[in-house]
PDB file of N, CA, C and O in Angstrom, chain B, residues numbered from 101:
ATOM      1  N   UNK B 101      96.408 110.246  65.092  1.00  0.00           N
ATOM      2  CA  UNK B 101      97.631 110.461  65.832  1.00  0.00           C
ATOM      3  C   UNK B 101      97.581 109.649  67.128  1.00  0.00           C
ATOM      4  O   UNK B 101      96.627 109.713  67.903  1.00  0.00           O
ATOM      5  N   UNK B 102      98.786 108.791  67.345  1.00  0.00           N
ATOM      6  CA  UNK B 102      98.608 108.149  68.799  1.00  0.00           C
ATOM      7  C   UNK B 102      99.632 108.864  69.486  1.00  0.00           C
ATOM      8  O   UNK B 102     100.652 109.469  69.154  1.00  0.00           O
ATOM      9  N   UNK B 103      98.709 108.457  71.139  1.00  0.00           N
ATOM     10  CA  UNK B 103      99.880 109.279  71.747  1.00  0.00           C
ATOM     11  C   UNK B 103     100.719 108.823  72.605  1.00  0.00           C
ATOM     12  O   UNK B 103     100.673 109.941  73.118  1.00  0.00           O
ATOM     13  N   UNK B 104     101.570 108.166  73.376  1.00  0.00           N
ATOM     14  CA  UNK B 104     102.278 107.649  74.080  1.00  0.00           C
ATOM     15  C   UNK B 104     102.686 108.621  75.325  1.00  0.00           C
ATOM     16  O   UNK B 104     103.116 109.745  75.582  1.00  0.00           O
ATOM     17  N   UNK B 105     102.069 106.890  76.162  1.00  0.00           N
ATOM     18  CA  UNK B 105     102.010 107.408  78.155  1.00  0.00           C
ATOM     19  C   UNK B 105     103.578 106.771  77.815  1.00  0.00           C
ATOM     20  O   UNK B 105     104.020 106.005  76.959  1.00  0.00           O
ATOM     21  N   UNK B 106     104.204 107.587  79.064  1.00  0.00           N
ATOM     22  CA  UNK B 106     105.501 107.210  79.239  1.00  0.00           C
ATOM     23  C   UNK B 106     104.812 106.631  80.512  1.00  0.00           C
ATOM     24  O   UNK B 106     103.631 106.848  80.782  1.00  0.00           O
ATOM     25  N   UNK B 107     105.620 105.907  81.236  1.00  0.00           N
ATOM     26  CA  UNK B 107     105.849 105.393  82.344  1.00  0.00           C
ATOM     27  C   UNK B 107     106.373 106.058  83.572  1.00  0.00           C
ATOM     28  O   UNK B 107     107.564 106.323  83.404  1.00  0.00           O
ATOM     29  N   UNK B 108     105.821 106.525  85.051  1.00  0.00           N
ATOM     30  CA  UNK B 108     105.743 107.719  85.427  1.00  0.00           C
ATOM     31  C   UNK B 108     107.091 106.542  86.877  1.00  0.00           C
ATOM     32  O   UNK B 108     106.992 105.553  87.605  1.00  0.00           O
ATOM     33  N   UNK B 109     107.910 107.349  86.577  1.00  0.00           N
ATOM     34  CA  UNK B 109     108.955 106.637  87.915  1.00  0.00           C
ATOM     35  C   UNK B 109     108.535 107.123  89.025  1.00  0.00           C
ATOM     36  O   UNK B 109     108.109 108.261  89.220  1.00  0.00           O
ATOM     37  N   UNK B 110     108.685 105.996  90.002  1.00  0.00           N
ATOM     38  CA  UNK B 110     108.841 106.526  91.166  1.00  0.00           C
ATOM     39  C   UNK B 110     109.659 107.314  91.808  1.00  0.00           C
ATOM     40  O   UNK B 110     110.733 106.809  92.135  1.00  0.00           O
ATOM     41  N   UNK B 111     109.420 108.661  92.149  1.00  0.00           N
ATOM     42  CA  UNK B 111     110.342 109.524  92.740  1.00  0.00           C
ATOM     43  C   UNK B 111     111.121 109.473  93.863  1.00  0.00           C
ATOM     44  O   UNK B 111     110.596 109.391  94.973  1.00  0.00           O
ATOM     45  N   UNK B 112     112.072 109.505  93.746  1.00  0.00           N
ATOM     46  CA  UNK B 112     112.866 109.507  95.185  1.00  0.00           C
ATOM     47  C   UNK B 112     112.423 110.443  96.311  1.00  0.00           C
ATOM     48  O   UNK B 112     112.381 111.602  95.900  1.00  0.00           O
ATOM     49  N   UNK B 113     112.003 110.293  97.879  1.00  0.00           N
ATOM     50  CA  UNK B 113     111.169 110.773  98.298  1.00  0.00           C
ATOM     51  C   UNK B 113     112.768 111.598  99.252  1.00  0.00           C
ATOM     52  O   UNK B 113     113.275 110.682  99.901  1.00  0.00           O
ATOM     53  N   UNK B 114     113.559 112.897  99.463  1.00  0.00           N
ATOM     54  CA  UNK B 114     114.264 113.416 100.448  1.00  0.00           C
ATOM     55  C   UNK B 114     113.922 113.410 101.608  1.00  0.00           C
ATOM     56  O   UNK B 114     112.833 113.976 101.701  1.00  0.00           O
ATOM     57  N   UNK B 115     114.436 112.918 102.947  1.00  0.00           N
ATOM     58  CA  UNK B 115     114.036 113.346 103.998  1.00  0.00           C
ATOM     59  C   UNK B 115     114.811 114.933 104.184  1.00  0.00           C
ATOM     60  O   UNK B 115     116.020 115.154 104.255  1.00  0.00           O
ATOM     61  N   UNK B 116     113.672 115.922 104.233  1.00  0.00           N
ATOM     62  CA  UNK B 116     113.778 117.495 104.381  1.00  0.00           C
ATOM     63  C   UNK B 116     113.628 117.385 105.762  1.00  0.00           C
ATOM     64  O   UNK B 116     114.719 117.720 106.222  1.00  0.00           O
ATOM     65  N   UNK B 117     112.697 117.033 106.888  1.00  0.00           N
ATOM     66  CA  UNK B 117     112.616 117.102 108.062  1.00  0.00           C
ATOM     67  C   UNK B 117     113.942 117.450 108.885  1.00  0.00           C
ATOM     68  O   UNK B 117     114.886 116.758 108.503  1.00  0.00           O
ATOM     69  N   UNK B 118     114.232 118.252 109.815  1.00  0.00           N
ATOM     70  CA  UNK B 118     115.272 118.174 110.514  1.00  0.00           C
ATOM     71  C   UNK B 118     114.969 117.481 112.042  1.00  0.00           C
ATOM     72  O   UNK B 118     113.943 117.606 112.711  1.00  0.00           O
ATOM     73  N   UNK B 119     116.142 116.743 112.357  1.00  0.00           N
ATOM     74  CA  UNK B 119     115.793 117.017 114.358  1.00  0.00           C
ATOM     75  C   UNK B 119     115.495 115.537 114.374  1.00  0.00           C
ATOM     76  O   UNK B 119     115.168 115.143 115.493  1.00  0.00           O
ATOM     77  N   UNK B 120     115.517 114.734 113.556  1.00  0.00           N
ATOM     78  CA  UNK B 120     115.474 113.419 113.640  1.00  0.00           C
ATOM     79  C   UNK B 120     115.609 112.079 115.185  1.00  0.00           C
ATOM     80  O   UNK B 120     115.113 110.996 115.495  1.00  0.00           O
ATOM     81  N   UNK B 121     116.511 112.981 115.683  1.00  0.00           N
ATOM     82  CA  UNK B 121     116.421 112.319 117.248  1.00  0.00           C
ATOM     83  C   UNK B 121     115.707 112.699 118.029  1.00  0.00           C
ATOM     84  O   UNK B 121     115.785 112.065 119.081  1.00  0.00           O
ATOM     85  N   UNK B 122     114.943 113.544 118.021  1.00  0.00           N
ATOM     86  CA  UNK B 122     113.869 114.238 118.754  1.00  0.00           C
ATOM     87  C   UNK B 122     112.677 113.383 117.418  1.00  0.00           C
ATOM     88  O   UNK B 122     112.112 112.524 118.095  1.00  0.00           O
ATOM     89  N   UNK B 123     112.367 113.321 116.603  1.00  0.00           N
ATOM     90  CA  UNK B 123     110.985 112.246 116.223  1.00  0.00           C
ATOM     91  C   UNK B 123     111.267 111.412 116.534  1.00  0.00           C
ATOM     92  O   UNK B 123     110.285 110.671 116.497  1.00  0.00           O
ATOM     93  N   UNK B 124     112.755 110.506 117.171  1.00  0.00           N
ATOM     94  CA  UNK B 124     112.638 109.608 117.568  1.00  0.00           C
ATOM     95  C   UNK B 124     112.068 109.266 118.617  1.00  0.00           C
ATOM     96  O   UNK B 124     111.396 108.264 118.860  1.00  0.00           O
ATOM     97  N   UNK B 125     112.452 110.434 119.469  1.00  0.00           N
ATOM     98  CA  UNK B 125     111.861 110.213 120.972  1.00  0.00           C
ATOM     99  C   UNK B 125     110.756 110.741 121.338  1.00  0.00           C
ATOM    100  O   UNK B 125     110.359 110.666 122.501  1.00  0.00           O
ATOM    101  N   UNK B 126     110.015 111.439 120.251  1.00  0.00           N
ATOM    102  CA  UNK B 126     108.749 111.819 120.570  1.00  0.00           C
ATOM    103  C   UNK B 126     107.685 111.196 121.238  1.00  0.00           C
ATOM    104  O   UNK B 126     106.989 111.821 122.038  1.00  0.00           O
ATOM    105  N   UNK B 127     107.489 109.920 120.953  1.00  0.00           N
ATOM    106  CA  UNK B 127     106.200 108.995 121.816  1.00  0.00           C
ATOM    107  C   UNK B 127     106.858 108.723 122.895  1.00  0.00           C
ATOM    108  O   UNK B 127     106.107 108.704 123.870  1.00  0.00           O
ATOM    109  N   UNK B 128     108.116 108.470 123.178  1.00  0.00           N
ATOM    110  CA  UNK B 128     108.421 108.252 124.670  1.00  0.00           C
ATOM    111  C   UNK B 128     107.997 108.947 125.432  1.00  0.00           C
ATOM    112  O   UNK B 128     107.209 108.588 126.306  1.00  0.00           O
ATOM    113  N   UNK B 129     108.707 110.883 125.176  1.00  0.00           N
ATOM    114  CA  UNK B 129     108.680 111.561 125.354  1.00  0.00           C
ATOM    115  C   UNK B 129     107.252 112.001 126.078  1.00  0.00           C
ATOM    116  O   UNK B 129     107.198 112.672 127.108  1.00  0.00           O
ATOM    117  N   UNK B 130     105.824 111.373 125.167  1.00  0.00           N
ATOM    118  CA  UNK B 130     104.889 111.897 125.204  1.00  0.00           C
ATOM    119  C   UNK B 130     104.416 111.455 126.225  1.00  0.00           C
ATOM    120  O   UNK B 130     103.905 112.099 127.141  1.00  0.00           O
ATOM    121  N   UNK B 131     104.600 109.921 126.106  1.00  0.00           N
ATOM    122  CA  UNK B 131     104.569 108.484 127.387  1.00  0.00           C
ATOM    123  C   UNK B 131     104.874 109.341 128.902  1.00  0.00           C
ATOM    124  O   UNK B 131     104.179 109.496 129.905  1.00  0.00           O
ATOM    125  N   UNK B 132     105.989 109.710 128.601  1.00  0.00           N
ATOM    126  CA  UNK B 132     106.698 110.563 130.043  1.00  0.00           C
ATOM    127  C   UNK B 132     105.982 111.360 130.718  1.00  0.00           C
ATOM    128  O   UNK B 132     105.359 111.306 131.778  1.00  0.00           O
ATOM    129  N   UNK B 133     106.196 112.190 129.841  1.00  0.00           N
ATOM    130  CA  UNK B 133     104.952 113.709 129.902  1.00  0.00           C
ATOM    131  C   UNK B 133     103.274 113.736 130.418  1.00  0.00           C
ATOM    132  O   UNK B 133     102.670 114.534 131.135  1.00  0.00           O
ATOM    133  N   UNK B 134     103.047 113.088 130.048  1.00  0.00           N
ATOM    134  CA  UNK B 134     101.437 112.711 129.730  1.00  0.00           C
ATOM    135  C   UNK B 134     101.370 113.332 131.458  1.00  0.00           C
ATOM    136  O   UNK B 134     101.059 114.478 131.782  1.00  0.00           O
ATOM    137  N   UNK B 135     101.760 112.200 132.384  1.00  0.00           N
ATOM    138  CA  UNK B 135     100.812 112.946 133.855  1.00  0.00           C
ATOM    139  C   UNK B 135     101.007 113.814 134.101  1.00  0.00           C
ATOM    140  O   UNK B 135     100.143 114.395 134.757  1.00  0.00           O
ATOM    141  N   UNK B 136     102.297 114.561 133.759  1.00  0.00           N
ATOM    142  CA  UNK B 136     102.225 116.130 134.120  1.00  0.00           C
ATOM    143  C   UNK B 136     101.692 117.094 133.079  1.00  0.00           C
ATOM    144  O   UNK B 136     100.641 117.637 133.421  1.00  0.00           O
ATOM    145  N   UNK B 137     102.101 117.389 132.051  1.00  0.00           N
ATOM    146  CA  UNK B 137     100.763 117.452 131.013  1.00  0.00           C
ATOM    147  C   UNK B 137     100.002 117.596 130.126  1.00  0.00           C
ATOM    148  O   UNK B 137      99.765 118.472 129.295  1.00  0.00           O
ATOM    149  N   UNK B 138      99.394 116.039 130.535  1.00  0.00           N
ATOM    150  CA  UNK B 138      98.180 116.156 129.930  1.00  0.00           C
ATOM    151  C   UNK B 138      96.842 116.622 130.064  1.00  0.00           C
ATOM    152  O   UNK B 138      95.868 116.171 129.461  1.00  0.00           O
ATOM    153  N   UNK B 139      96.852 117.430 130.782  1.00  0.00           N
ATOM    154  CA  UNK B 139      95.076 118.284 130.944  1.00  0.00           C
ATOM    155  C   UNK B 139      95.713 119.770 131.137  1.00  0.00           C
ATOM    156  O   UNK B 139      96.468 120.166 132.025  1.00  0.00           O
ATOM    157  N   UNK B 140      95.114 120.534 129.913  1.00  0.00           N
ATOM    158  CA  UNK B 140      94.675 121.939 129.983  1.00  0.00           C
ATOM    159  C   UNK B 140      95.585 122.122 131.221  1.00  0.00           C
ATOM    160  O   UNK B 140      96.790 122.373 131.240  1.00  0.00           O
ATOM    161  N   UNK B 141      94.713 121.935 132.268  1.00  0.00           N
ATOM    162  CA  UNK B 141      94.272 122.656 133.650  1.00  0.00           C
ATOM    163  C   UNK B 141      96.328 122.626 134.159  1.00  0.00           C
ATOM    164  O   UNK B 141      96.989 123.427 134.821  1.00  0.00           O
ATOM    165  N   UNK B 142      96.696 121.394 133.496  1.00  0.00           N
ATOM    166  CA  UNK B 142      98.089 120.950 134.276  1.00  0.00           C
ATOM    167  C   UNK B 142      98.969 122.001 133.538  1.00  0.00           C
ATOM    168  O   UNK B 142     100.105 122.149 133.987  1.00  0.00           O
ATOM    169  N   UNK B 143      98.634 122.674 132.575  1.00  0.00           N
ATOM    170  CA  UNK B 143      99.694 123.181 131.809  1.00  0.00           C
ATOM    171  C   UNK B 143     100.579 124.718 131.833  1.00  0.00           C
ATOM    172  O   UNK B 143     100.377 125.753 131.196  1.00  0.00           O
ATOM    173  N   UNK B 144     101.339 124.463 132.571  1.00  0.00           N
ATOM    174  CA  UNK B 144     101.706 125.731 133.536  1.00  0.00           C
ATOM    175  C   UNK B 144     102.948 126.356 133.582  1.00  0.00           C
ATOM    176  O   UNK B 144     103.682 125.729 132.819  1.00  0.00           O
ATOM    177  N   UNK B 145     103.507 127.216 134.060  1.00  0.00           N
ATOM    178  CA  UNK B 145     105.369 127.152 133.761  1.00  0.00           C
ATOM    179  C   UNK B 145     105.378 126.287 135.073  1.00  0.00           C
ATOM    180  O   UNK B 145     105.102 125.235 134.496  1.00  0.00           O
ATOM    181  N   UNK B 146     105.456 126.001 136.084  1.00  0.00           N
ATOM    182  CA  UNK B 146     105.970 125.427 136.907  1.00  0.00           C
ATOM    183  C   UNK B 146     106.218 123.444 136.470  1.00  0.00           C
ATOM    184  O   UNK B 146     107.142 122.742 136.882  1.00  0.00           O
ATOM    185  N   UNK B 147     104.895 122.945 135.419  1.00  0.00           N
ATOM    186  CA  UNK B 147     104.574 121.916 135.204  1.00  0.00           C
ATOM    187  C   UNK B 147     105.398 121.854 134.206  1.00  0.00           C
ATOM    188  O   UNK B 147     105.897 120.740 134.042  1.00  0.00           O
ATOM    189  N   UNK B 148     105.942 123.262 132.954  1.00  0.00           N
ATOM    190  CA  UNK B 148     106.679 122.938 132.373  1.00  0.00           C
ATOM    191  C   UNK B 148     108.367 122.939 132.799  1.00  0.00           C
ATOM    192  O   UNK B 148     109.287 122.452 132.141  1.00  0.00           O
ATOM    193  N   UNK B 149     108.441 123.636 134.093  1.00  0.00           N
ATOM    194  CA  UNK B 149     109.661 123.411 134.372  1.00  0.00           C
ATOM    195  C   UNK B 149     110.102 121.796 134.611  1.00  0.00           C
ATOM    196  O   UNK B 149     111.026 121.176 134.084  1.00  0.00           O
ATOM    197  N   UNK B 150     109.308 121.436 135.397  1.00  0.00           N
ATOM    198  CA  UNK B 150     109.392 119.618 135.958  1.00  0.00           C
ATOM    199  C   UNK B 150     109.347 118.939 134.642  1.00  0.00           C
ATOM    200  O   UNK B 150     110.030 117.916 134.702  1.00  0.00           O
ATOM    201  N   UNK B 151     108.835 119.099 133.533  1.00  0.00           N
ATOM    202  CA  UNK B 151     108.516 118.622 132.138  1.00  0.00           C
ATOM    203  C   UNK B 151     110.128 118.236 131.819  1.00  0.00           C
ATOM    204  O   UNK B 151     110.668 117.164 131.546  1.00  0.00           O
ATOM    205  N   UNK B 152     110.707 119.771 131.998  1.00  0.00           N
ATOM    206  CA  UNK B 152     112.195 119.721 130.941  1.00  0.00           C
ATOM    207  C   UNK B 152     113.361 118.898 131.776  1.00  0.00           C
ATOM    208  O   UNK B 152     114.315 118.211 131.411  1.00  0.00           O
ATOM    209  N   UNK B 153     112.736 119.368 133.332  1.00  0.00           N
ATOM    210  CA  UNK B 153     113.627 118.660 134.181  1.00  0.00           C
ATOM    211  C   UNK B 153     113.430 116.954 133.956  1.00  0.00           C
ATOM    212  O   UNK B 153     114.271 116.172 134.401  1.00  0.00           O
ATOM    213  N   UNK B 154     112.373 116.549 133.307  1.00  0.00           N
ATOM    214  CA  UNK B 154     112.399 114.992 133.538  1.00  0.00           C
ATOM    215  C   UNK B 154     112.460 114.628 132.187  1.00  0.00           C
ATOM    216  O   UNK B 154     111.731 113.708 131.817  1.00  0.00           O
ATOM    217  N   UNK B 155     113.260 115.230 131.319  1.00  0.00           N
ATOM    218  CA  UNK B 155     113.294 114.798 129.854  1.00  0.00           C
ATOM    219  C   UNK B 155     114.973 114.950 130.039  1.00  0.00           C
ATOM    220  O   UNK B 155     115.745 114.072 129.655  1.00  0.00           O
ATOM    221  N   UNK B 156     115.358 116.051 130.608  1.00  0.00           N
ATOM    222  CA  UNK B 156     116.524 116.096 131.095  1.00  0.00           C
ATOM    223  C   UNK B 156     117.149 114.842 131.901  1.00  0.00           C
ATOM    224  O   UNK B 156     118.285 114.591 131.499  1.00  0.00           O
ATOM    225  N   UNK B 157     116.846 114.268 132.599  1.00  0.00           N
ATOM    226  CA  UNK B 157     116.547 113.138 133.430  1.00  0.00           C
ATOM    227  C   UNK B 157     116.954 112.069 132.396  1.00  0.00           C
ATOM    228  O   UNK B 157     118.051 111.519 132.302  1.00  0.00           O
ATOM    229  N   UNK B 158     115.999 111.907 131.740  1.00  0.00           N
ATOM    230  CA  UNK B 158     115.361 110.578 130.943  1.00  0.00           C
ATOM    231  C   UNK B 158     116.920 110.347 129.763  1.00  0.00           C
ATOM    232  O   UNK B 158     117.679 109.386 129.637  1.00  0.00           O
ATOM    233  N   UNK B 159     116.883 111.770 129.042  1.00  0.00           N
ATOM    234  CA  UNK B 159     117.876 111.709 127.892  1.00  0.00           C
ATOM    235  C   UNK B 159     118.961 112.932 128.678  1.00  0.00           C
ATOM    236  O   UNK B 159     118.738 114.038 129.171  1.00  0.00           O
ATOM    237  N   UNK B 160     119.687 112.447 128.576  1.00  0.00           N
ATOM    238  CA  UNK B 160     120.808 113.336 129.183  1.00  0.00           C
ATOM    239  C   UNK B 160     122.058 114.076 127.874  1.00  0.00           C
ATOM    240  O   UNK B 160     122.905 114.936 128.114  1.00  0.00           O
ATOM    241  N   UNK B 161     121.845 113.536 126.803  1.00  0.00           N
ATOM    242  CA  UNK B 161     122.593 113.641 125.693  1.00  0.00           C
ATOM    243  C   UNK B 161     122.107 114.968 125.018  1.00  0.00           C
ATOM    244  O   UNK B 161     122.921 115.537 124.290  1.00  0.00           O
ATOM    245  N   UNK B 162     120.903 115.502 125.177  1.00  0.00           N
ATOM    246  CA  UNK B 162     120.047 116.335 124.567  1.00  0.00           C
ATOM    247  C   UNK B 162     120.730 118.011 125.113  1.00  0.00           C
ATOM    248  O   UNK B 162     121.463 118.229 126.078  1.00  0.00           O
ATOM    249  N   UNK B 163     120.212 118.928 124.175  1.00  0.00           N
ATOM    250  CA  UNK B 163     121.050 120.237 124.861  1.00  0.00           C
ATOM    251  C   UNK B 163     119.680 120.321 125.061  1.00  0.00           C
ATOM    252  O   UNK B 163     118.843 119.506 124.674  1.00  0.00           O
ATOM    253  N   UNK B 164     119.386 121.898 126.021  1.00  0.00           N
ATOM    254  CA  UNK B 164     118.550 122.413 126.959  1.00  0.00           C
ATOM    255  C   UNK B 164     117.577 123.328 125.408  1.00  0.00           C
ATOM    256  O   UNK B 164     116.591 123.940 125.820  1.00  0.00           O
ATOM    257  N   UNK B 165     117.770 123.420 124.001  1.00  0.00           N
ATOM    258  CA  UNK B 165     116.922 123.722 123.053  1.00  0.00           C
ATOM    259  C   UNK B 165     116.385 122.378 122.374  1.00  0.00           C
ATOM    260  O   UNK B 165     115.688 122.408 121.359  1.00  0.00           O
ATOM    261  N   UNK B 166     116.647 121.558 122.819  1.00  0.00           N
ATOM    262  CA  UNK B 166     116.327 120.263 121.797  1.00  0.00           C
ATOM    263  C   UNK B 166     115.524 119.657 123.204  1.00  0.00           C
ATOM    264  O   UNK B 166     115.025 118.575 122.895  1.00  0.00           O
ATOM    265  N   UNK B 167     115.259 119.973 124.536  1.00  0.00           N
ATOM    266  CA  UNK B 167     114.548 119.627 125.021  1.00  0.00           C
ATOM    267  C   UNK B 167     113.639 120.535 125.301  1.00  0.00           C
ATOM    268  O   UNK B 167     112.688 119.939 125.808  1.00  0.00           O
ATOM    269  N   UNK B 168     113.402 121.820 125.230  1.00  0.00           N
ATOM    270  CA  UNK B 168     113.025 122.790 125.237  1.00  0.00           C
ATOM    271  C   UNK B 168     112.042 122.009 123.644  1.00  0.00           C
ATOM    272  O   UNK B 168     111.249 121.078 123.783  1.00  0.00           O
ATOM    273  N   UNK B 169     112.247 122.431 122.752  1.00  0.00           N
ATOM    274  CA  UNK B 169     111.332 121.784 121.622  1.00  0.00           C
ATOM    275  C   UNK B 169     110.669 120.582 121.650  1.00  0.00           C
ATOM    276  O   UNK B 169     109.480 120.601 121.333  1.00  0.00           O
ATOM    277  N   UNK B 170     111.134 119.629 121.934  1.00  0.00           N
ATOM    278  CA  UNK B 170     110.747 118.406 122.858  1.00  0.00           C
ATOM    279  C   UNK B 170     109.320 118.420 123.769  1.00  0.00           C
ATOM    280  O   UNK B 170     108.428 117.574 123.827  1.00  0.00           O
ATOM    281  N   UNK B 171     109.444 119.539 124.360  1.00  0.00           N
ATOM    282  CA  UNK B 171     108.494 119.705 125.602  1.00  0.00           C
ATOM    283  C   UNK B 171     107.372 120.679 125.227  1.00  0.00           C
ATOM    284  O   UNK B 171     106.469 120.934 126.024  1.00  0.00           O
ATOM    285  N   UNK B 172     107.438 121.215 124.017  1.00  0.00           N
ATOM    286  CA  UNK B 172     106.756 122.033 123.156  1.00  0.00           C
ATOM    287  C   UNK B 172     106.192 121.413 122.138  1.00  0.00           C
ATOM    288  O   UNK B 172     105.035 121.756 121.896  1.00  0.00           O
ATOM    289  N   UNK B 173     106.760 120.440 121.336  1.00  0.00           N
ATOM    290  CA  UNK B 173     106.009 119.738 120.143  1.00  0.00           C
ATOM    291  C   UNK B 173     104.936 118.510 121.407  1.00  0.00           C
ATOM    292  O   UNK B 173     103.709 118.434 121.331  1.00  0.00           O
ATOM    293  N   UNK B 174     105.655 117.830 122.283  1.00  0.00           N
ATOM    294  CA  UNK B 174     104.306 116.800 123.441  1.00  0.00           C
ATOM    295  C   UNK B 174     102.956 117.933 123.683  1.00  0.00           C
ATOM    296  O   UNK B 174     101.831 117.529 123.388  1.00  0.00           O
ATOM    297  N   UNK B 175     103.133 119.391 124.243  1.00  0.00           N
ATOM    298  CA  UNK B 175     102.444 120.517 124.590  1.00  0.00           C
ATOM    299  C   UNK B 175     101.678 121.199 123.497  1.00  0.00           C
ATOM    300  O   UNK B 175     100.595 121.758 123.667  1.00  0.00           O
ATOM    301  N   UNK B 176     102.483 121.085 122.089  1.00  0.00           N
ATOM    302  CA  UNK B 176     101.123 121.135 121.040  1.00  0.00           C
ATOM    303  C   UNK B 176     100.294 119.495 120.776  1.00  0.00           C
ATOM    304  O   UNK B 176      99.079 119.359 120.627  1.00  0.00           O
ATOM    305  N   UNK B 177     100.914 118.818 120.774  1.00  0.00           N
ATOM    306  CA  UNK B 177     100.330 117.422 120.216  1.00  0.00           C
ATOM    307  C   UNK B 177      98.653 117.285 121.432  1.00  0.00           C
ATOM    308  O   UNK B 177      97.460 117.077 121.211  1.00  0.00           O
ATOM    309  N   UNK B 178      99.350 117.501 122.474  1.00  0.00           N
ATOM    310  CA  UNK B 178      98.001 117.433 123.911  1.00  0.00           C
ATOM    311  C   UNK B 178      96.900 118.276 123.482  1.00  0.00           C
ATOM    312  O   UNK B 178      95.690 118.121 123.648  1.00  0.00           O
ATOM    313  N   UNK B 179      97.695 119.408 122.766  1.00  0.00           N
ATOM    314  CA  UNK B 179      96.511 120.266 123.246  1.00  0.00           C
ATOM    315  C   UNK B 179      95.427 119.906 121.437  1.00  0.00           C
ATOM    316  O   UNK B 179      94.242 119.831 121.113  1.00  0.00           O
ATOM    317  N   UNK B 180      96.410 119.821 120.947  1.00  0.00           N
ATOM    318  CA  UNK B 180      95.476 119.414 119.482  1.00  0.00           C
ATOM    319  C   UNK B 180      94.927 118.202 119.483  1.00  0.00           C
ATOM    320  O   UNK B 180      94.383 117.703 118.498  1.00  0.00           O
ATOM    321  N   UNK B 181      95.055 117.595 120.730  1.00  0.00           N
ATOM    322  CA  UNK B 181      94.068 116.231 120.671  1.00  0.00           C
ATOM    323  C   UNK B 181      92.521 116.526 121.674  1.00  0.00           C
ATOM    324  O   UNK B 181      91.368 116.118 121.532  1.00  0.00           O
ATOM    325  N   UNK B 182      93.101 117.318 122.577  1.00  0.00           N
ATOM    326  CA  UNK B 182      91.977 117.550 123.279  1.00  0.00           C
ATOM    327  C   UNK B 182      91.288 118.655 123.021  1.00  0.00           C
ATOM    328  O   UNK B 182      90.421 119.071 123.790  1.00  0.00           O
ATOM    329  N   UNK B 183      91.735 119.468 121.471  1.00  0.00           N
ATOM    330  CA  UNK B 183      90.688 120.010 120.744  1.00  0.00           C
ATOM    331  C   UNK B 183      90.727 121.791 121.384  1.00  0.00           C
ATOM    332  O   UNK B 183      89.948 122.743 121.355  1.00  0.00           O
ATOM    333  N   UNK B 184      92.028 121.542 121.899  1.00  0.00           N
ATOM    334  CA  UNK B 184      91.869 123.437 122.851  1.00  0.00           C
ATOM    335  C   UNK B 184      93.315 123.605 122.655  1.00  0.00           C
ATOM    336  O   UNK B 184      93.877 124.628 123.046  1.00  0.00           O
TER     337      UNK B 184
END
């Protein structure tokens, strides 16, 4: 008995992700962020108030939850690089 491989298509891949203008601006974002913060020690409500205020600043088009997430996905990315 033989058996026959079909030929396996390439699948069409969906973008499921939402929030697409926010991955856009994520490395800027991060660029921005970084001196206020980037160390543990900087990471504070007061540091995150100045955070939203200067993303606010930067992108003015953004509502106050899409920078709010913004300033939270830079604040996990820091802290999962520096391992805390």
């Amino acid at each position: 008995m033989e058996t026959q491989v079909m030929p396996r298509m390439a699948e069409m891949r969906v973008e499921r992700r939402r929030n697409q203008v926010l991955r856009e601006r994520f490395n800027a974002a991060e660029t921005l962020l970084r001196p206020l913060l980037g160390t543990p020690e900087s990471q504070n409500g007061a540091a995150f108030f100045r955070a939203m205020n200067r993303l606010h600043t930067a992108y003015p088009d953004l509502t106050p939850s899409e920078i709010e997430a913004l300033v939270a996905a830079v604040v996990r990315s820091f802290q999962s690089r520096s391992g805390g």
